[in-house]
C-alpha positions as CSV (number, residue, x, y, z in Angstrom):
1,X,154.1,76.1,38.6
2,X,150.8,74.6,38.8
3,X,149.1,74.3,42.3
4,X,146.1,72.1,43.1
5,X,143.4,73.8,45.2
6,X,141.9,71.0,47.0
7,X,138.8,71.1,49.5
8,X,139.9,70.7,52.8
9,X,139.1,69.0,56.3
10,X,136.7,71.3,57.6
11,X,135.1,69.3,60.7
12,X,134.8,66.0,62.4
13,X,132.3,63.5,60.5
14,X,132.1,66.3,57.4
15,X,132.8,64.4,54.4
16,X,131.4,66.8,51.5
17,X,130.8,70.7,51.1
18,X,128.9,72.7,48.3
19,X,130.7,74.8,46.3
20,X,129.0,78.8,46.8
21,X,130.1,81.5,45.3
22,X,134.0,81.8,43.8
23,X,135.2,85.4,44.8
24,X,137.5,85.5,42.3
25,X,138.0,84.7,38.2
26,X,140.2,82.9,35.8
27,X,142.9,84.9,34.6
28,X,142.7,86.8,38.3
29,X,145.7,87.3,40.3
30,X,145.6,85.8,43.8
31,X,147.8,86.3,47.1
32,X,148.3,84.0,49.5
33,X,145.5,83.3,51.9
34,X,143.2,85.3,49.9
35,X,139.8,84.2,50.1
36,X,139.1,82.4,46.8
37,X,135.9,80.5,46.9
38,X,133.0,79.9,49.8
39,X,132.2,76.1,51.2
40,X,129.2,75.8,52.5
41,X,128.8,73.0,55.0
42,X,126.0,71.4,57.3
43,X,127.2,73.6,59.7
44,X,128.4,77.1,58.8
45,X,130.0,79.1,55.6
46,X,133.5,78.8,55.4
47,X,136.2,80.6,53.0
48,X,139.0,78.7,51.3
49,X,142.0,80.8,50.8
50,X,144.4,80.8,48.6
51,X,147.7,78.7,49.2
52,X,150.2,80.7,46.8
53,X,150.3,84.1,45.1
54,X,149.6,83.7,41.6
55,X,146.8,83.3,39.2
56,X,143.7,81.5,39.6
57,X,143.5,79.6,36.4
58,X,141.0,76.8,35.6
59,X,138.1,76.3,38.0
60,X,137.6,73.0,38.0
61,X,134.3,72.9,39.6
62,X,132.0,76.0,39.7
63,X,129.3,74.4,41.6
64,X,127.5,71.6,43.0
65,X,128.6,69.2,46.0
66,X,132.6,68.6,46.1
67,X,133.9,65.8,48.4
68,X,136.8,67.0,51.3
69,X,140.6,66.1,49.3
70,X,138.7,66.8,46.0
71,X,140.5,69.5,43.4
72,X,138.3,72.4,42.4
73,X,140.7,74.5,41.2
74,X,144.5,75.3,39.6
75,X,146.4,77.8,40.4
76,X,149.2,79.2,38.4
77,X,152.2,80.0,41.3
78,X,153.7,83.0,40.6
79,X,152.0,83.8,37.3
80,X,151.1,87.3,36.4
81,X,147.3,87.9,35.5
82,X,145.8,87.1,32.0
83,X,145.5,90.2,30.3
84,X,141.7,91.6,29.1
85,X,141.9,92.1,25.7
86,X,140.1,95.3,25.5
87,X,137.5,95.6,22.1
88,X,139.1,98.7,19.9
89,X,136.9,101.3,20.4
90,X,134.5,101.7,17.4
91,X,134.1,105.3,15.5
92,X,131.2,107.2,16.7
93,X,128.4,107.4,14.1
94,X,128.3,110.2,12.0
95,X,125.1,112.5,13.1
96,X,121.9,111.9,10.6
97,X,120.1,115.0,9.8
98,X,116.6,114.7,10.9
99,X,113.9,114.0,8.7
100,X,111.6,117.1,7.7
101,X,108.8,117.2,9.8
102,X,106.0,116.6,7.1
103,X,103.4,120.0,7.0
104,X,99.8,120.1,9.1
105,X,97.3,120.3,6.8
106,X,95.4,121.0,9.7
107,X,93.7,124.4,9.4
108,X,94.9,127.7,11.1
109,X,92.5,128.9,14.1
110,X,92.3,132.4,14.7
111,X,92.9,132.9,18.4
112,X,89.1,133.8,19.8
113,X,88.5,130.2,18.2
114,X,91.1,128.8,19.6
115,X,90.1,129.8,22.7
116,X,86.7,128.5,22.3
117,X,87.7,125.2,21.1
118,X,89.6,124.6,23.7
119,X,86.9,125.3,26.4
120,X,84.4,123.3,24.6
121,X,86.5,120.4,23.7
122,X,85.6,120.7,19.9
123,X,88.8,119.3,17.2
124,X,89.6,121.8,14.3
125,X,88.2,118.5,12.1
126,X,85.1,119.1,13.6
127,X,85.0,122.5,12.5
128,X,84.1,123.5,9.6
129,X,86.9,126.9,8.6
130,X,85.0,129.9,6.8
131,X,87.7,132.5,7.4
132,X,90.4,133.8,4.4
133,X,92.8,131.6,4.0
134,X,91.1,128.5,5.3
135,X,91.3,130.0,8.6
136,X,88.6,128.9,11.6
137,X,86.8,131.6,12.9
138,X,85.2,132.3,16.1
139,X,81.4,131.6,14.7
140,X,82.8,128.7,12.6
141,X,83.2,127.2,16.6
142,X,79.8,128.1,17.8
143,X,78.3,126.6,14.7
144,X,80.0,122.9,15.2
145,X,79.0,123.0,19.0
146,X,75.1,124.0,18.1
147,X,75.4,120.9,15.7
148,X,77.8,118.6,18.2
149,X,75.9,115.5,19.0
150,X,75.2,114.9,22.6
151,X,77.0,112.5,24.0
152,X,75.5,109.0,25.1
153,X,75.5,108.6,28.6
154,X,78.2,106.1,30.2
155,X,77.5,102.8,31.5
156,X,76.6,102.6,35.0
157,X,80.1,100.8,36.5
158,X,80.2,97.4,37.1
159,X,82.6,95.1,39.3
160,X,84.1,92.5,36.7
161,X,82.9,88.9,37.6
162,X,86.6,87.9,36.4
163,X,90.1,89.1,37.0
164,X,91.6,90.9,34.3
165,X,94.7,88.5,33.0
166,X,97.0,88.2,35.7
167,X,101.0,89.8,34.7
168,X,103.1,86.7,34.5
169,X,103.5,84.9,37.5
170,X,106.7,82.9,38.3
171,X,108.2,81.3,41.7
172,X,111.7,81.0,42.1
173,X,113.2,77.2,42.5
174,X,116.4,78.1,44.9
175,X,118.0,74.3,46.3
176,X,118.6,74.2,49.9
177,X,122.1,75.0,51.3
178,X,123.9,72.1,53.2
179,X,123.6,74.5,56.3
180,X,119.7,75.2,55.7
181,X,118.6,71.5,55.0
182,X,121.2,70.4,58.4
183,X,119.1,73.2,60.3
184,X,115.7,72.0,59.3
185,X,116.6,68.2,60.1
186,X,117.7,69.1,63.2
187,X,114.4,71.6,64.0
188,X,112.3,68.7,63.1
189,X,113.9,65.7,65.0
190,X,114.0,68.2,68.2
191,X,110.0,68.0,67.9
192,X,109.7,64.3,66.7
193,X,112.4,63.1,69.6
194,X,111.8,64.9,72.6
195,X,109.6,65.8,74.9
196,X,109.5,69.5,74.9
197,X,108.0,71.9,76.9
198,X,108.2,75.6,77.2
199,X,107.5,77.6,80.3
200,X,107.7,81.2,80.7
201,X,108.5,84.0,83.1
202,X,109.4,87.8,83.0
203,X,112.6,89.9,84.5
204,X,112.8,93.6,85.2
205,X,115.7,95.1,83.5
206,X,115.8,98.0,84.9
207,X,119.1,97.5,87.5
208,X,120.9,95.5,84.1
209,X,120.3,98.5,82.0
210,X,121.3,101.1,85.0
211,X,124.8,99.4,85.6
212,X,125.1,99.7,81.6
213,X,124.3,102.8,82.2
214,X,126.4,104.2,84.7
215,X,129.7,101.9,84.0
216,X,129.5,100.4,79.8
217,X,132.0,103.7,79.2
218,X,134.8,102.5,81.8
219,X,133.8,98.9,81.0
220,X,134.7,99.4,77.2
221,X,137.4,101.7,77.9
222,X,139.3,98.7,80.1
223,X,138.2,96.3,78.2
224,X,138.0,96.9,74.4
225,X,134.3,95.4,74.2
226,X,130.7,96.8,75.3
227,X,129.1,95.6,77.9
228,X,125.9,93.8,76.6
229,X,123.0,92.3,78.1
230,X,124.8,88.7,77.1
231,X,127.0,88.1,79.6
232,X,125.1,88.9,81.7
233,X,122.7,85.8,80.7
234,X,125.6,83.5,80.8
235,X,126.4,84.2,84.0
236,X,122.9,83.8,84.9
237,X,122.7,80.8,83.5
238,X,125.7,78.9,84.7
239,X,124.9,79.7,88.1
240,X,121.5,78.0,87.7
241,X,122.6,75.5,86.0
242,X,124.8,75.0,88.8
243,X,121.9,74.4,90.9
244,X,119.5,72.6,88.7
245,X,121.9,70.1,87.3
246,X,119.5,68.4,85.3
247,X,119.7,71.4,82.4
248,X,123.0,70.5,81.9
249,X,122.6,66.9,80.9
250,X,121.5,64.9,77.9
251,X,120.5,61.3,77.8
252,X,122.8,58.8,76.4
253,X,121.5,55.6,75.2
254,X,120.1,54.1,78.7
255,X,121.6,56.7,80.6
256,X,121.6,60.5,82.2
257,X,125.0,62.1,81.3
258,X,125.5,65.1,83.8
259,X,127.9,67.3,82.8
260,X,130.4,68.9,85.2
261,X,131.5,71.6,82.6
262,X,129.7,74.6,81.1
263,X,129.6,75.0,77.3
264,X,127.1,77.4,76.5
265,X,125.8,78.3,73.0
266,X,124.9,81.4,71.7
267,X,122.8,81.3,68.7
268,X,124.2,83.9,66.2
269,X,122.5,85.2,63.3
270,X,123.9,84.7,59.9
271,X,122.8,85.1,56.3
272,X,121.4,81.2,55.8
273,X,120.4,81.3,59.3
274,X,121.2,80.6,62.9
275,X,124.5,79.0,63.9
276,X,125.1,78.2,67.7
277,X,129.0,79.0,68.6
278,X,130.3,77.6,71.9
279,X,131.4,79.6,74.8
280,X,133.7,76.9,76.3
281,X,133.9,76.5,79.9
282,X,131.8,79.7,80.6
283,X,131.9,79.3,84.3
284,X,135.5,80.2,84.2
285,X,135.3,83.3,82.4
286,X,134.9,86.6,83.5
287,X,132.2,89.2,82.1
288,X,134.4,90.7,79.7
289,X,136.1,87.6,78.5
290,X,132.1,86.4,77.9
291,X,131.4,89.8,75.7
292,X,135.0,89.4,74.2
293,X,134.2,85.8,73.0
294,X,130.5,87.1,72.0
295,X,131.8,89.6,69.8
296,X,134.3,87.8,68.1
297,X,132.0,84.9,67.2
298,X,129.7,87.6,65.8
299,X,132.2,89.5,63.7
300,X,133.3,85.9,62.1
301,X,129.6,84.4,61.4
302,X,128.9,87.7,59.2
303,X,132.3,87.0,57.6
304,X,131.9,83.2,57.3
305,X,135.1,82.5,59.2
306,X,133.2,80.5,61.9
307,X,135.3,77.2,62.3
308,X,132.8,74.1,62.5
309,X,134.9,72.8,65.4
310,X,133.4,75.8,67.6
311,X,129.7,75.1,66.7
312,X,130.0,71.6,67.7
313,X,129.2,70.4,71.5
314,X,127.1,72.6,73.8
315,X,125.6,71.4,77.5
316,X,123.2,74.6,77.0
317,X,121.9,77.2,74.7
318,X,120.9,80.5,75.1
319,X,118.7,82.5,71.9
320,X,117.9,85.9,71.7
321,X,115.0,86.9,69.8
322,X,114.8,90.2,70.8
323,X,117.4,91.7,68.6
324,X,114.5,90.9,65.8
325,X,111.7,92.1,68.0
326,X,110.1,89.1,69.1
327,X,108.2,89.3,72.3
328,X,107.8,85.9,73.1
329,X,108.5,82.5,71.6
330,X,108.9,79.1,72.2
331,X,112.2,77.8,71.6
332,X,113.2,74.9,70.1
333,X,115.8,72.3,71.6
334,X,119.4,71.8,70.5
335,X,119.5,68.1,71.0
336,X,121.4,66.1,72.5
337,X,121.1,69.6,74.7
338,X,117.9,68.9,77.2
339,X,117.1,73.2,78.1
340,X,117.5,76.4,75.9
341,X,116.8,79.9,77.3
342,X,115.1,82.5,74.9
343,X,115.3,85.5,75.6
344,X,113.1,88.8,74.1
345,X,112.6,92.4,73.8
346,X,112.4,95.1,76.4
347,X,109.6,96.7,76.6
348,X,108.2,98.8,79.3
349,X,104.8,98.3,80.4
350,X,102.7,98.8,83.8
351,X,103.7,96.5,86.7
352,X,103.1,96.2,90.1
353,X,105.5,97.1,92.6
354,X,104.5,97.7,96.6
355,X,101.0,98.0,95.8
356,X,101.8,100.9,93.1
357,X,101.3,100.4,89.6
358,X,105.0,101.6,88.0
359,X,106.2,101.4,84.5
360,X,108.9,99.0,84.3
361,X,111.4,97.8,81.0
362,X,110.6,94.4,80.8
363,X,111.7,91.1,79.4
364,X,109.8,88.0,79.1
365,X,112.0,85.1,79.1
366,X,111.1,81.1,77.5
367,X,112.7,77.8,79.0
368,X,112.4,75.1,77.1
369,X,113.1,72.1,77.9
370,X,112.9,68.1,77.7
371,X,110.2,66.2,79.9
372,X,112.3,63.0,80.2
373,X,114.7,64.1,82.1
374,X,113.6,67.5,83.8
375,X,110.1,67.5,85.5
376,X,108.5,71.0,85.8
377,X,109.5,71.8,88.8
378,X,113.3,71.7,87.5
379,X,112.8,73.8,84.6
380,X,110.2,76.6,87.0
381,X,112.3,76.7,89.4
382,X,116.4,77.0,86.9
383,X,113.6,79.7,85.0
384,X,112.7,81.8,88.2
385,X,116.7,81.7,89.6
386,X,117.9,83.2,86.2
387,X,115.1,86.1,87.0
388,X,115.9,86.5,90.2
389,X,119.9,86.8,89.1
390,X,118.7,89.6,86.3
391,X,116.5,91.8,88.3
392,X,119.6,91.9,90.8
393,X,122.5,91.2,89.2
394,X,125.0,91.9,92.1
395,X,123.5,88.2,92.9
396,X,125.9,87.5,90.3
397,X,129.2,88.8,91.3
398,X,128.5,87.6,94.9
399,X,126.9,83.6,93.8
400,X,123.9,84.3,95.9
């Protein structure tokens, strides 16, 4: 029975997807919620599946920009797969003796000549042969180096005034994705319709990393999941964000909106680019629930099984460079989210502590944030709480 594979609902206010790449061909036999073909939306990557085992038989449309309800594909229910005709196998060519190597009228050298000729760099056609046979001797040698012209002296080297001709040069025309061109409109209208600002600060590591240390085996052990330096930073930042309300707020129209929940984003890197799942209501998770949620998201951006309903909202985001190196940077907004918290790699370097110059692994961590509706002294202040959280992170567990 034939079965029409339609494009699905895949997100509030998403009315189109491009087709990527099918992961499977006609005549190919399907199972039931096999992956089939990738849509790629203004938001993430997502796999259809397949509804029915079967066959996948005529793709209806390989590429290009399909609307949600429209049919891209039949399926054949139940079907067994097409057989590959398989090309008979041709006879293997009958072996061709090889041609007789044509005779060197080249004369013989005796081996003293040989020698010679070979030292001075003299051909047997520049030698005249007086031995028997036609064969060169020895003095035959030393007579065609005494006549050998002398060689004209090479050109002193000069630097060309022009290029030699370039190999062929060619640029590579790839369209935008849905997901890349949504990701650069949103980039540029952060810039065009806020007021950013970035301010900076650093945290010393060093007691994160030593709990890590001394409890990340028990941790994983009771908990199925590492103990990263993330949840840490969502903790962090709820509890600031508790304080300095105004990071958790967006403007509205005429008004302030100050929200009484904590959604905090976590920008993920995947294959297009960065996609920002939701932690819902962080504040009401434990450390462990924060790394399992963490984790998961990750494992299902590489896959493209991200659901766009979990990349939409966010009072707050959090970025981490780091992972990539980065040692600083200045953020970008996630509107309508007013504050995002980027953080970067560890590195020790000299600091000072009680007068003493120590060697300390530290971070250096970016707020940026919107002018209209948080004034500096907001954003300096949320920015030095989340250090003072990091560097003693028992602050955490006891909201001090």
């Amino acid at each position: 029975m034939a079965v029409e594979l339609k494009v699905p609902a895949v997100g509030e206010s998403i009315t189109e997807v491009e087709i990527g790449q099918w992961l499977k061909k006609e005549g190919e036999a399907v199972k039931v919620d096999e992956p089939l073909v990738e849509l790629v939306t203004d938001k993430a990557t997502l796999e259809l599946p397949s509804p029915v085992n079967g066959v996948l038989g005529k793709i209806l449309v390989s590429s290009g920009v399909a609307k949600v309800g429209d049919v891209v594909a039949m399926l054949e229910e139940g079907a067994a797969p097409v057989a590959r005709s398989e090309a008979a196998p041709q006879p293997a060519p009958s072996p061709q003796p090889a041609p007789a190597q044509p005779q060197s009228a080249q004369p013989i050298a005796m081996p003293a000549a040989e020698r010679l000729m070979a030292q001075s760099g003299i051909t047997p056609a520049q030698v005249q042969p007086s031995g028997p046979g036609g064969r060169i001797l020895k003095e035959d040698v030393q007579q065609a180096i005494a006549t050998k012209p002398a060689p004209a002296p090479a050109p002193a080297p000069t630097v060309p005034l022009t290029p030699k001709a370039p190999a062929e040069r060619k640029d590579d025309v790839v369209p935008m994705t849905p997901l890349r061109r949504r990701i650069a409109e949103r980039l540029l209208a952060a810039k065009q319709n806020t007021a950013m600002l970035t301010t900076f600060n650093e945290a010393d590591m060093g007691m994160v990393m030593d709990l890590r240390k001394e409890y990340g085996e028990s941790f994983q052990k009771k908990y199925g999941v590492k103990l990263g330096f993330m949840s840490f930073f969502v903790r962090a930042v709820v509890q600031a964000l508790q304080e300095i309300p105004q990071l958790n707020a967006e403007i509205r129209g005429g008004d302030i909106v100050y929200h009484r929940y904590y959604d905090i984003g976590i920008a993920v890197g995947g294959g297009e680019g960065l996609v920002v799942p939701v932690i819902r209501d962080a504040d009401k998770l434990s450390m462990a629930q924060i790394e399992a949620v963490i984790a998961d998201y990750g494992v299902r951006v590489r896959e493209k099984k991200i659901k766009p309903e979990e990349l939409m909202g966010g009072t707050f985001t959090i970025t981490n460079g780091g992972i990539y190196g980065s040692l600083n940077s200045t953020p970008i907004l996630n509107p309508p989210q007013v504050g995002i918290l980027g953080m970067h790699a560890i590195v020790e370097r000299p600091v000072v502590r009680n007068g003493q110059v120590v060697i300390r692994p530290m971070m250096n961590l970016a707020l940026s944030y919107d002018h209209r509706i948080v004034d500096g002294r907001e954003a300096v202040t949320f920015l030095k709480r989340i250090k003072e959280l990091i560097e003693n992170p028992v602050r955490l567990a006891l909201e001090v």
